[in-house]
TORTITI-273140 format. One record per residue (C-alpha): x, y, z; residue in one letter. Coordinates in Angstrom, 2 decimals, always signed. Layout:
BEGIN
{{X, Y, Z}, "A"},
...
# end
This chain:
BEGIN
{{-40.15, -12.68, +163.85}, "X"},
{{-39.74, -15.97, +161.63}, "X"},
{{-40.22, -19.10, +163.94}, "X"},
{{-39.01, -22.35, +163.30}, "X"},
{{-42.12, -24.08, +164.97}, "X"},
{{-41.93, -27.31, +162.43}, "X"},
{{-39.73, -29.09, +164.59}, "X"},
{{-40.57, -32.72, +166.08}, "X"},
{{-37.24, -34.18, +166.91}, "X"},
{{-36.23, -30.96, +168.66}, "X"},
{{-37.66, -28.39, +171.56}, "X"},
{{-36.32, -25.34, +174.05}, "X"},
{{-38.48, -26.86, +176.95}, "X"},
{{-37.61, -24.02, +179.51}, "X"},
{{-35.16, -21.35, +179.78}, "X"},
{{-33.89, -18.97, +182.56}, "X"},
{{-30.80, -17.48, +184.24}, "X"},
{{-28.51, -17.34, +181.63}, "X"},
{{-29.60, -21.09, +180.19}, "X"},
{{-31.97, -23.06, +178.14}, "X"},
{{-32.89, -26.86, +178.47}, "X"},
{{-33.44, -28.61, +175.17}, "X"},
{{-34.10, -32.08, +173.69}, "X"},
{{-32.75, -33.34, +170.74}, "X"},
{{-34.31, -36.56, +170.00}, "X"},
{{-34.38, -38.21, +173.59}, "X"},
{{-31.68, -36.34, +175.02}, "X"},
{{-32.09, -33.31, +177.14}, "X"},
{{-28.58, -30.54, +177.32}, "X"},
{{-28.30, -27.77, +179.14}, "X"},
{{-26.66, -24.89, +177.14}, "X"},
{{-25.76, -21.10, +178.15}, "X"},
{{-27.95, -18.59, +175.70}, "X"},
{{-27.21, -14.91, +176.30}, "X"},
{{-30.08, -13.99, +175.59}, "X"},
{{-31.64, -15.73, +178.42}, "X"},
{{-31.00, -12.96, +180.95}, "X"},
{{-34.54, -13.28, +182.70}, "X"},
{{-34.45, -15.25, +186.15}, "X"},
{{-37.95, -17.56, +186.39}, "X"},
{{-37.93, -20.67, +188.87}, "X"},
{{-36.42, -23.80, +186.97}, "X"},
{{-39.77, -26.10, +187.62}, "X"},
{{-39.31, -28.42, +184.84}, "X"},
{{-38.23, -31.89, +185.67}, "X"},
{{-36.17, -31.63, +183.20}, "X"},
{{-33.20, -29.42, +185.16}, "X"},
{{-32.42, -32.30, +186.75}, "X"},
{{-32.32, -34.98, +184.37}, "X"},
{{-30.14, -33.48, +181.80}, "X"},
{{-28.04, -35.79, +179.63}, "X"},
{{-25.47, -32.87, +179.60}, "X"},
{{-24.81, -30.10, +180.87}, "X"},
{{-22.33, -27.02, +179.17}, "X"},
{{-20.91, -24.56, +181.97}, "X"},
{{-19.31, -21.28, +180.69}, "X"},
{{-16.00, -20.18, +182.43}, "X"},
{{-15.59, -17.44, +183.94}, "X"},
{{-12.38, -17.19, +182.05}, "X"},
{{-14.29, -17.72, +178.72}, "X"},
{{-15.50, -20.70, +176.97}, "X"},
{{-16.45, -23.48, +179.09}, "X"},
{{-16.59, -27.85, +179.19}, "X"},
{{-19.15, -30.23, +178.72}, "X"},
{{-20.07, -32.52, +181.70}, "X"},
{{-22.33, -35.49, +180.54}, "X"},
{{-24.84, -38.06, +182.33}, "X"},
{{-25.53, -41.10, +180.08}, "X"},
{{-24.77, -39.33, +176.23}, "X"},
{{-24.35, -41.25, +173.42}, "X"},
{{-21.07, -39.70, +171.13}, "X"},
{{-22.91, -39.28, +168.40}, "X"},
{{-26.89, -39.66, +167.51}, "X"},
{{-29.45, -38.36, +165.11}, "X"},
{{-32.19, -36.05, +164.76}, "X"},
{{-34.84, -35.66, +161.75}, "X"},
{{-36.32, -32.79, +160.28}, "X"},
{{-39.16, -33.21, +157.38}, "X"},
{{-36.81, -35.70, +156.14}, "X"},
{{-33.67, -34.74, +156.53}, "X"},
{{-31.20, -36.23, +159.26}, "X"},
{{-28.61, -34.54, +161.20}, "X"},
{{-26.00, -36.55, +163.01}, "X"},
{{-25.23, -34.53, +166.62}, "X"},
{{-22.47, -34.48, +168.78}, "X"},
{{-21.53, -31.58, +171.51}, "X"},
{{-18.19, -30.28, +170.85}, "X"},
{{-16.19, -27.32, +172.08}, "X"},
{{-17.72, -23.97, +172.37}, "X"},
{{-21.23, -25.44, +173.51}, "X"},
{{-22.61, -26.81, +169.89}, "X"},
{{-23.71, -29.65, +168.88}, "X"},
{{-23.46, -29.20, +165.00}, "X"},
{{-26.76, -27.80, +164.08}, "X"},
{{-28.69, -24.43, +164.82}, "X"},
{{-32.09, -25.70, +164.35}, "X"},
{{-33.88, -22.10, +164.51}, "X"},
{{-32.07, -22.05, +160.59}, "X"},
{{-35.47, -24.38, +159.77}, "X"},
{{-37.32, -21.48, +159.43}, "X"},
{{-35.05, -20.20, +156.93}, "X"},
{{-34.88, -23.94, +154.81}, "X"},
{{-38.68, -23.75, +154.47}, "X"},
{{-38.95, -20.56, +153.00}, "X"},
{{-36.50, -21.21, +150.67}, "X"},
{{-37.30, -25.01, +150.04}, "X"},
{{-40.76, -23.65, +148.41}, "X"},
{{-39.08, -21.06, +146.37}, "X"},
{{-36.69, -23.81, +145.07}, "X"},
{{-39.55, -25.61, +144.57}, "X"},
{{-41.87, -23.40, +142.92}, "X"},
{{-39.18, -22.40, +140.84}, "X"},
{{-40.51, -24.26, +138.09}, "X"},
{{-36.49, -24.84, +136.17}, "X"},
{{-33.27, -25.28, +137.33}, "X"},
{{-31.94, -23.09, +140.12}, "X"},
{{-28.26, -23.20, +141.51}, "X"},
{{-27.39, -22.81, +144.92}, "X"},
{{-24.22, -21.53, +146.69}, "X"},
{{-24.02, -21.55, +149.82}, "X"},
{{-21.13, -20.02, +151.80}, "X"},
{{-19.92, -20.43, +155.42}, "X"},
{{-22.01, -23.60, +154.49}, "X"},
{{-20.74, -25.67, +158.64}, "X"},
{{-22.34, -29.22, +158.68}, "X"},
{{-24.86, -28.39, +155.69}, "X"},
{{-28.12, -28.16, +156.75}, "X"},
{{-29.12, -25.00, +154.23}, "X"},
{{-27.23, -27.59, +151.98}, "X"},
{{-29.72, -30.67, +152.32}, "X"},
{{-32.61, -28.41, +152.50}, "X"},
{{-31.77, -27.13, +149.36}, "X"},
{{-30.99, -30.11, +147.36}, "X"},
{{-34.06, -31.61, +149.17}, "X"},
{{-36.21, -29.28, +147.37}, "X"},
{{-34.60, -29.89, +143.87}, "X"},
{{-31.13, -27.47, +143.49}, "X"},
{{-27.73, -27.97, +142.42}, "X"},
{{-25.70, -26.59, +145.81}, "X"},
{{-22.08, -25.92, +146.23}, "X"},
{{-21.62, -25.66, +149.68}, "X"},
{{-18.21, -23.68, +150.95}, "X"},
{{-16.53, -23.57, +154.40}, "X"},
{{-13.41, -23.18, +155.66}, "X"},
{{-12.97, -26.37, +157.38}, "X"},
{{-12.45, -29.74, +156.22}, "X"},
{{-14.12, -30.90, +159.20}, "X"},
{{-17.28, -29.30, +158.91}, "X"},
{{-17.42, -30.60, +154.97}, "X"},
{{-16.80, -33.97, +156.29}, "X"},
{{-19.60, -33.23, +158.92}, "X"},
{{-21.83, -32.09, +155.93}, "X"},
{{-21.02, -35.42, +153.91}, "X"},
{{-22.04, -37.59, +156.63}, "X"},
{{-25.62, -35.27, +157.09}, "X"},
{{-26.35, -36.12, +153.46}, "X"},
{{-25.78, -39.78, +153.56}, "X"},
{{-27.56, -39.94, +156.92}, "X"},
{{-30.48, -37.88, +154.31}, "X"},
{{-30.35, -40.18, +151.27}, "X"},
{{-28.73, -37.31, +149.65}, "X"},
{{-25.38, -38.60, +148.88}, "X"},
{{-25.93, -38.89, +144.93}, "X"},
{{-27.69, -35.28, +145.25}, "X"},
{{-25.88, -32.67, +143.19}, "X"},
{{-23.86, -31.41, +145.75}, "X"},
{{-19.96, -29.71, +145.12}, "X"},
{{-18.37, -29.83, +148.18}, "X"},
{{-15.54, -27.30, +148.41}, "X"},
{{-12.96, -26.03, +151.51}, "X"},
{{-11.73, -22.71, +151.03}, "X"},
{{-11.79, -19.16, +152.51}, "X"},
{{-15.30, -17.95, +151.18}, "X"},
{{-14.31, -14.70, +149.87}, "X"},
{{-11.49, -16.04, +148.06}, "X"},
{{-13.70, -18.75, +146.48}, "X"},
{{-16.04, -16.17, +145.85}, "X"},
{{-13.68, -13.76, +143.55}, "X"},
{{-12.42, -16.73, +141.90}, "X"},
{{-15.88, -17.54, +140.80}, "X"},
{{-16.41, -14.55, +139.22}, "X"},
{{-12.81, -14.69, +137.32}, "X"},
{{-14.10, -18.01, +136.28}, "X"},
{{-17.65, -16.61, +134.93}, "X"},
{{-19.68, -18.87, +136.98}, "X"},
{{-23.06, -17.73, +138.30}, "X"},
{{-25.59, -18.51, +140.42}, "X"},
{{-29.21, -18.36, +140.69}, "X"},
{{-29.55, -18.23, +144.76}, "X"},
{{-26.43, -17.31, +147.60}, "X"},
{{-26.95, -18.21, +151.54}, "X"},
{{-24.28, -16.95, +153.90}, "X"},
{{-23.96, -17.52, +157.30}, "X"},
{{-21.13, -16.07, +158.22}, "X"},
{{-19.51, -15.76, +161.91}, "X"},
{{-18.95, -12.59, +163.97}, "X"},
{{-14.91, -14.13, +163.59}, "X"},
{{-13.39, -16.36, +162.07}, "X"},
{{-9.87, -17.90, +160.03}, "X"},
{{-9.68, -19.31, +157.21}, "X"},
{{-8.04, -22.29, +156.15}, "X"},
{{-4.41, -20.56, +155.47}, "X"},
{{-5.30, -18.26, +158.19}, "X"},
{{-7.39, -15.87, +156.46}, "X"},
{{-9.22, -13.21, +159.02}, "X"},
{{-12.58, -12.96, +159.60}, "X"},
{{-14.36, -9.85, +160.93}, "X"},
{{-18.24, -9.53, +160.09}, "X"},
{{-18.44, -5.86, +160.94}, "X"},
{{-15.55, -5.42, +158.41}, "X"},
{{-15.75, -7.92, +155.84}, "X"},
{{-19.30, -8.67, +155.38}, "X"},
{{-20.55, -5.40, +153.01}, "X"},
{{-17.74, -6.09, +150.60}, "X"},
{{-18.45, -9.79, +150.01}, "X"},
{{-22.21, -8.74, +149.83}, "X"},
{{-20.89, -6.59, +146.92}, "X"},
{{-19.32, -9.45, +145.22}, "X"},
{{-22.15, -12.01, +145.39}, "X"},
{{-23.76, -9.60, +143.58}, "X"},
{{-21.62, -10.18, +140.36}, "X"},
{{-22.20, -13.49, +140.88}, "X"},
{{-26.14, -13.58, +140.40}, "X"},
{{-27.34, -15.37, +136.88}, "X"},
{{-30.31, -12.88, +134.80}, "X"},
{{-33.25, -14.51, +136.68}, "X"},
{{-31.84, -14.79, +140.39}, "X"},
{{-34.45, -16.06, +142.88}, "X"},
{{-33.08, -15.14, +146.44}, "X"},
{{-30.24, -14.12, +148.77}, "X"},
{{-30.20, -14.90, +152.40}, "X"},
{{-28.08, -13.52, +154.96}, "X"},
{{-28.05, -14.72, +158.63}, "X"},
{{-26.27, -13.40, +161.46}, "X"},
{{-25.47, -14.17, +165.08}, "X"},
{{-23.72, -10.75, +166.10}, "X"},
{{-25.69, -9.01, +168.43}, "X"},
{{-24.60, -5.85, +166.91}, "X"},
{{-26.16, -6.30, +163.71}, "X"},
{{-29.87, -5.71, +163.60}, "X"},
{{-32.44, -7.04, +161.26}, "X"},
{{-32.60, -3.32, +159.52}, "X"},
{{-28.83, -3.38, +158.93}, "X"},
{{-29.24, -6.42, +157.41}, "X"},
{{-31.81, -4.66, +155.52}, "X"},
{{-30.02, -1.62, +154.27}, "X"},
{{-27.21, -3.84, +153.53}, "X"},
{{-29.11, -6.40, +150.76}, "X"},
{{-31.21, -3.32, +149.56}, "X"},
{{-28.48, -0.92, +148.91}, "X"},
{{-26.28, -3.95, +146.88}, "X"},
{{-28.49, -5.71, +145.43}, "X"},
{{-31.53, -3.84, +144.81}, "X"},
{{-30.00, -1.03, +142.54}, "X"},
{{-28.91, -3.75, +139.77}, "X"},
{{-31.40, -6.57, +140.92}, "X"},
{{-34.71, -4.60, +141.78}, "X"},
{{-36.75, -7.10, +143.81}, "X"},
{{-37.83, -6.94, +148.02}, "X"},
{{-35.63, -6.98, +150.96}, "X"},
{{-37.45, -7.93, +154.20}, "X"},
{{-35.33, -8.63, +157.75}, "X"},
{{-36.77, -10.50, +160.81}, "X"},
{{-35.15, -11.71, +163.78}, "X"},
{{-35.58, -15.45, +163.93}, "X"},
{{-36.64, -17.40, +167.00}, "X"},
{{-37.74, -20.87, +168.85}, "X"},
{{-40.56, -21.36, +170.71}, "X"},
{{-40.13, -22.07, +174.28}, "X"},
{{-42.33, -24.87, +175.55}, "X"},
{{-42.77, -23.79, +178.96}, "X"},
{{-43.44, -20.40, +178.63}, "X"},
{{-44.91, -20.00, +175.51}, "X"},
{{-42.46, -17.11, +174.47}, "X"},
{{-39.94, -17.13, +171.54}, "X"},
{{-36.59, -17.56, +171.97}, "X"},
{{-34.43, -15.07, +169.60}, "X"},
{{-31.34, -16.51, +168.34}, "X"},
{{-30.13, -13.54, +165.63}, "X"},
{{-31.39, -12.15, +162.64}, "X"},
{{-32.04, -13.33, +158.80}, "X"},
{{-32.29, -11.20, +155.92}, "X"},
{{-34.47, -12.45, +152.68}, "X"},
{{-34.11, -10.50, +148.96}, "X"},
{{-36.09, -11.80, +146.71}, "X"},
{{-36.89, -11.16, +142.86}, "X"},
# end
C-alpha cells in the first residue's frame, strides 16, 4: 500500500462504526468512510469536540451540522496551501491520501532533468495540479466544472503559484481529450482521477466501468517520444489495484514498453496505528 504519512496540517485520529474523526488544521469533522465497517469504542476526546459533524441519510446523501466552523480556512502541505470548506456530499475539497501520489510524481518531475508537460484530467480543486507545477511542469488541468477550476485558481494563489504555467480549461475530459489529438498536441505525463459517475458540462455521461478503458486508449495517442508517467486513481470499490494494472499494461505497455505497478493507497490512523484505505492508484512509468 502507498501511504500518505507526510502530512502535518492533516490526521485520521480514530475511526469506527461507519466513521472517521479528522483534523484539518485545528478543526476536527466527523465524516462517514465505508470502509470503516469495524465497531471499536470511540475513546478519543475528540468524538465529542468535533467542529462538524456529516450524518448520512438513510435516504442517501446526508447534511452537515457544525459547532464553531469557520466557512472557509487553510491547510499546508510541503508548501502548498489548500483552501477547505465542507460542501454537499461530505467533502471538503481535498482528498489528502492523493499526497502520496504528488510525491512520487513531484521527484520524477523533478529528476526529469528537461521540460515535462503535464495534463491532468478530472483535475477538481487542483492539488495533482500544484504539486506538479511545484516540482517544475507545465500542467493543463481539465474538469468539468467551472467551480472546481475556480476552486483550483484560488489553491494556486493561496500556493504562490498563480504565475506558474498553468492552462486552466472546463470541458468534458474525453472530449478535450480527442480534440487534443486532432490538434497534434502531446504530452509528456497524464493523471486522471476520474469518478465512479459523473456529467459533464453539456450533460455528458459518466460511467467509469464503461468509459474509462477507452479514454485510457486515447491518452495513449497523446504521449510525446520520451513520456515519463501515467497515473490513474480510482475510488470505485469495484475496481481493484490489478485491474488498474491490466488496464495501463495492456494500453500502454505494447507501444510504450515501461512498468505498471498498482497499490491501494491509504492514511494512517493515529489511534490505532492501522491504515486507512481510501481506493486504488495505478503508476506506468518509462
Amino acid at each position: 500500500m502507498w501511504i500518505a504519512d507526510g502530512w502535518k496540517d492533516y490526521e485520521v485520529i480514530d475511526c469506527s462504526k461507519g466513521e472517521k474523526l479528522e483534523r484539518w488544521g485545528s478543526y476536527l469533522l466527523v465524516r462517514p468512510d465505508p470502509q470503516v465497517i469495524w465497531d471499536t469504542p470511540k475513546k478519543h476526546k475528540g468524538w465529542k469536540r468535533m467542529n462538524g459533524h456529516y450524518h448520512r441519510s438513510a435516504k442517501g446523501g446526508g447534511e452537515w451540522e457544525f459547532f464553531d466552523l469557520p466557512e472557509q480556512w487553510t491547510i499546508g502541505y510541503r508548501g502548498l496551501t489548500f483552501n477547505l470548506k465542507p460542501f454537499s456530499f461530505k467533502h471538503t475539497g481535498l482528498f489528502p491520501e492523493q499526497a502520496a501520489n504528488w510525491d512520487w510524481f513531484g521527484e520524477k518531475i523533478r529528476n526529469a532533468g528537461r521540460p515535462v508537460k503535464v495534463l491532468n484530467l478530472f483535475a477538481y480543486t487542483g492539488g495533482a495540479t500544484l504539486a506538479a507545477a511545484q516540482a517544475g511542469a507545465s500542467v493543463t488541468h481539465v474538469d468539468a466544472s467551472k467551480g472546481m477550476v475556480g476552486w483550483a485558481k484560488e489553491n494556486a494563489r493561496s500556493s504562490g503559484l498563480e504565475g506558474a504555467p498553468i492552462r486552466w480549461i472546463v470541458d468534458d475530459c474525453v472530449k478535450f481529450v480527442e480534440r487534443e489529438i486532432r490538434r497534434g498536441n502531446h504530452y509528456d505525463a497524464v493523471i486522471m482521477d476520474p469518478p465512479s459517475y459523473g456529467r459533464g458540462p453539456k450533460g455528458e455521461i459518466w460511467k467509469i466501468e464503461d468509459a474509462i478503458h477507452p479514454l485510457v486508449r486515447l491518452c495513449d495517442g497523446l504521449l510525446s517520444d520520451q513520456p515519463l508517467f501515467v497515473l490513474i486513481n480510482s475510488y470505485t470499490t469495484g475496481l481493484a489495484p490489478a485491474v488498474l494494472t491490466y488496464l495501463i499494461g495492456t494500453e500502454i505497455c505494447p507501444s510504450r514498453g515501461g512498468t505498471v505497478r498498482s497499490e491501494e493507497i491509504g492514511l494512517p490512523v493515529t489511534e490505532s496505528g492501522l491504515i486507512l484505505p481510501c481506493g486504488a492508484s495505478g503508476r506506468w512509468e518509462a
